[in-house]
N, C-alpha and C positions, 0 to 999 in steps of 0.2 A: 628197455623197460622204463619206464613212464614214472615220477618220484608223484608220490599223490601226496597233494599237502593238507593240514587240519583243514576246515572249513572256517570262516569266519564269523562269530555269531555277534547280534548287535544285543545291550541291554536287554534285558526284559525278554527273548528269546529263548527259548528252550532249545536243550541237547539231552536226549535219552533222558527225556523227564526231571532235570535238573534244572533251573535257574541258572541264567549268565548274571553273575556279579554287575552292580552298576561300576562299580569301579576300576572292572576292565575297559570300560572304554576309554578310548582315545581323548575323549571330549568331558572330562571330569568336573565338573561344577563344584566349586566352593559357595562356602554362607558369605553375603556382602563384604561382612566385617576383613575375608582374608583376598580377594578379590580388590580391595580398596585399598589392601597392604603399599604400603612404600619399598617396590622390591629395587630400587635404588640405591649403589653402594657409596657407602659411607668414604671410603678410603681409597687411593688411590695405586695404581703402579708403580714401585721406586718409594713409594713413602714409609718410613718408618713408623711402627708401631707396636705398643706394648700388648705383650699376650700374657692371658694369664690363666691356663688350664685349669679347667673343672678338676675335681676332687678325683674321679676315675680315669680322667688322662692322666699318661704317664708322660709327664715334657718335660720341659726346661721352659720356667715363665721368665721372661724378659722381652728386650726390646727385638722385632723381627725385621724384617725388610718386606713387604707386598711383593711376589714376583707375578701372581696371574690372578686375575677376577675370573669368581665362576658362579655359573646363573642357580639359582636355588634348585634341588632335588626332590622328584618326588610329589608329597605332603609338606615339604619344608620350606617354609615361607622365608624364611633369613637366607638372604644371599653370603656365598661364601667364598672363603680366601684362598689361595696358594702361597703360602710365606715359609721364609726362611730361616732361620736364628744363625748368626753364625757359628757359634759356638755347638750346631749340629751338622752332620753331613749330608742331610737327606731334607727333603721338604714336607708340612704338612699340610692337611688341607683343613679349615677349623671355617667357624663360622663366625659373623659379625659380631654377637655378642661376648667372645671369648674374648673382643679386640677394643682398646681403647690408644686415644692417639698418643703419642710419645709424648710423655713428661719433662 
């Protein structure tokens, strides 16, 4: 038996009389302004840096260690981190502006 898969539809294309989302596509167009973005990270592998949790994370703000850079998500133009605090067991993954360079 033969697995039949969705069909693919492009923008602007209809399915049983509904609009496909432009933002299913693969090929998502931003305004200039975020397209021009500097998605360039600030910080490095190995380097030290102080974190300081938004008001709704629940962390430990102090100094972390960078273990992985990772490419921005999504809509989310700020590239982001993988860091580690010692004084926790687990790693988290936060974004560039939670991070400032060690004091």
């Amino acid at each position: 038996m033969a697995v039949r898969l969705p069909p693919v539809f492009r923008p602007g294309q209809t399915s049983a009389g509904f609009a496909v989302p432009k933002l299913l596509s693969r090929n998502i167009s931003f305004n200039s302004s975020l397209e021009e973005a500097d998605l360039s990270h600030k910080f490095a592998v190995g380097q030290i840096v102080h974190f300081a949790p938004s008001s709704i994370q629940n962390a430990i703000s102090g100094n972390c260690e960078v273990r992985h850079l990772m490419p921005a998500s999504g809509f989310q133009v700020e590239p982001r981190y993988r860091i580690k605090n010692a004084e926790e067991r687990h790693e988290r993954v936060v974004t560039e502006s939670d991070l400032t360079p060690q004091q």
